[in-house]
Structure formats: C-alpha cells, structure tokens
C-alpha angles and dihedrals in degrees: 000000000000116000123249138195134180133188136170114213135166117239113259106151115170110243085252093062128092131200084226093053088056093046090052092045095053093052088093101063114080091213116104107231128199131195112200127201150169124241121183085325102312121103120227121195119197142177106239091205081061101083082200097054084053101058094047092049085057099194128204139170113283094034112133106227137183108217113202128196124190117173150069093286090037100132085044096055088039099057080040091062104036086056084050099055102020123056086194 
C-alpha cells in the first residue's frame, strides 16, 4: 500500500522563491503531490510537478492549502514542500 500524507498550511513564499523553483525541486521525488485550494468557493487540485496546474492554481501568501503526498518518498517530498511554500 502505497504511503500517504496530508497537511493544511497557509501560503508564505520569500520574494526569492519561485513556485517553479518548488515544482522543479520536487521532480525528483517519485511521489505525486497535490496542492488543493479554494477559489471563490470552488476547490482546485493540482499536481505541483504540472507548470500548467501551477499557474492555474496562482498561489500567494496568505492562501490555505492542503499539500498531498502519495508515493514511496511521500513524507520526504512532503517536509520538502512544506519548507518551499511555508517559512514556519
């Protein structure tokens, strides 16, 4: 069975870091990860290793996400993330 992590965070990138910069850090991980949000309502799941999902997604500091992890590495990619999109 595969293994799985979840984890809600709230958005706080450092002007230096880009949300490309995250998606190419996280290729190496053979875990899929999604990051989930609200917009106006409506929830969008995307996969952050899709550059189009990311810019759909359009993050900014402040947004509530809900980071997922599915795969071997799982808990790896998702501490690696969470250091990416949260300064906490």
């Amino acid at each position: 069975m595969e293994k799985s992590v979840s984890k809600d965070i709230t958005v706080d990138i450092s002007d230096k870091t880009t949300i490309v910069e995250v998606s190419k850090a996280t290729q190496k991980y053979q875990s899929e990860i999604y990051l989930k949000k609200s917009v106006n309502g409506t929830p969008y799941e995307i996969n952050l290793k899709s550059f189009l999902g990311l810019i759909t997604l359009q993050l900014r500091n402040g947004d509530e996400l809900n980071i997922r992890t599915v795969g071997e590495d799982a808990e790896e990619a998702m501490a690696d993330v969470v250091s990416y999109l949260s300064q906490t």
